[in-house]
Every structure is written in C-alpha cells, then in structure tokens.
MARTIZA-956122 format. One line per 4 residues: number of its first residue (from 1); for each residue x, y, z of C-alpha. Coordinates in steps of 0.1 Angstrom, whole numbers, plus 5000, padded with zeros to 4 digits. Example, Ala and Ser with C-alpha at 12.3 -4.5 7.8 and 13.67 -1.06 7.14 Angstrom:
2
1	5123:4955:5078 ~ 5137:4989:5071
//
This chain:
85
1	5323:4797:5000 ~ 5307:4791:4964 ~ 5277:4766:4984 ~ 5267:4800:5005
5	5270:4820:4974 ~ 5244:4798:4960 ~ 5223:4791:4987 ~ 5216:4835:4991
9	5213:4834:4958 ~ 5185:4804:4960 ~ 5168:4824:4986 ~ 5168:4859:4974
13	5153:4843:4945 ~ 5125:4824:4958 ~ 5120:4855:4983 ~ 5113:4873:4952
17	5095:4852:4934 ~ 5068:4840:4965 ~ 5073:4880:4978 ~ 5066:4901:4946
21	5032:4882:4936 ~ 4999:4907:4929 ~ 4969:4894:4912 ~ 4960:4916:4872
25	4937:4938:4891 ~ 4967:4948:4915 ~ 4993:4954:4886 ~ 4965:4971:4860
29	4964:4992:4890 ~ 4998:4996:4895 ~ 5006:5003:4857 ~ 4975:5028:4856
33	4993:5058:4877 ~ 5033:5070:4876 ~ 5037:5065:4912 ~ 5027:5049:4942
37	5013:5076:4962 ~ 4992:5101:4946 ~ 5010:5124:4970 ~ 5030:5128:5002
41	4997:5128:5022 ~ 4984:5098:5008 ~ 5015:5083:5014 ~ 5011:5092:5052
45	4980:5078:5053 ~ 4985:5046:5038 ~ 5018:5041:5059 ~ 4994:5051:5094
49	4967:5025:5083 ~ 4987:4993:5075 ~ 4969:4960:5066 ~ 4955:4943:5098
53	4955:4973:5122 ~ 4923:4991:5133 ~ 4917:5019:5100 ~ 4927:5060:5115
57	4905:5079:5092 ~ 4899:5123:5102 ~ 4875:5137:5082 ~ 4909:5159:5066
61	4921:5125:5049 ~ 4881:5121:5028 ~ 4888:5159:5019 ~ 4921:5149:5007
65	4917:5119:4987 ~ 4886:5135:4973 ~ 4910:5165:4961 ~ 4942:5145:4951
69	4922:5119:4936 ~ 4942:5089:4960 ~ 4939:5052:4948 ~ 4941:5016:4961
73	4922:4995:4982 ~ 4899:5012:4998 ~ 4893:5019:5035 ~ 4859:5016:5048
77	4847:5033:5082 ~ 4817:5043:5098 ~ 4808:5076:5104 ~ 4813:5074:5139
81	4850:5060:5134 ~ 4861:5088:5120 ~ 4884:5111:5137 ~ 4878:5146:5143
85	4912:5168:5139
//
C-alpha cells in the first residue's frame, strides 16, 4: 500500500512539475492582470478557439476585445476568415 502511495505521489509530482512550465513572458503576463479572462466573453472565445484548431473569429469578438481590453496570445485571421454573426 505505502509503494502506490509513493508512486501517485512521484507522478502527480512530476505531472506538475513537466505540466505547469511557462516561459517569463507567459507568467509577467499572467502576474500583470487579476484573472484569467478579462471577462466571461473572452473566456468563451478563448475556450471556442483552442490551440491547434482552425481560429472562429465574428467580427462581434474584435468589438469585444477592443472594448474589454482581452489579453493573451493573439489570434491572427484574415479578413475574409472572419465570421459574419
């Protein structure tokens, strides 16, 4: 019982340590704002446009981030990619 005890606590440990790695940019960013979202919206978006999927952008979400001030890593489109709404 004590060997499996230790062996989840080897692995939640190196799953942290490998899993919760950002370069400074990433945590200056992190530790420049109080949340992550700048608001439920951005959160939508940024949960709709994960990392290796084709970017969903409507001309509503550049109003949006323009007027809640969103942050991050920004999405770049081309005009014609953007979604009319």
């Amino acid at each position: 019982m004590r060997t499996k005890a230790l062996a989840v606590l080897f692995l939640s440990s190196v799953a942290l340590t490998t899993g919760a790695c950002a370069t400074s940019a990433e945590w200056a960013e992190w530790r420049a704002h109080s949340t992550h979202y700048a608001t439920g919206d951005h959160l939508v978006f940024s949960w709709r446009n994960t990392e290796g999927s084709a970017p969903r952008v409507t001309r509503k979400d550049l109003e949006l981030s323009r007027a809640e001030n969103w942050w991050g890593k920004t999405i770049t489109v081309s005009p014609e990619q953007i979604f009319r709404e």
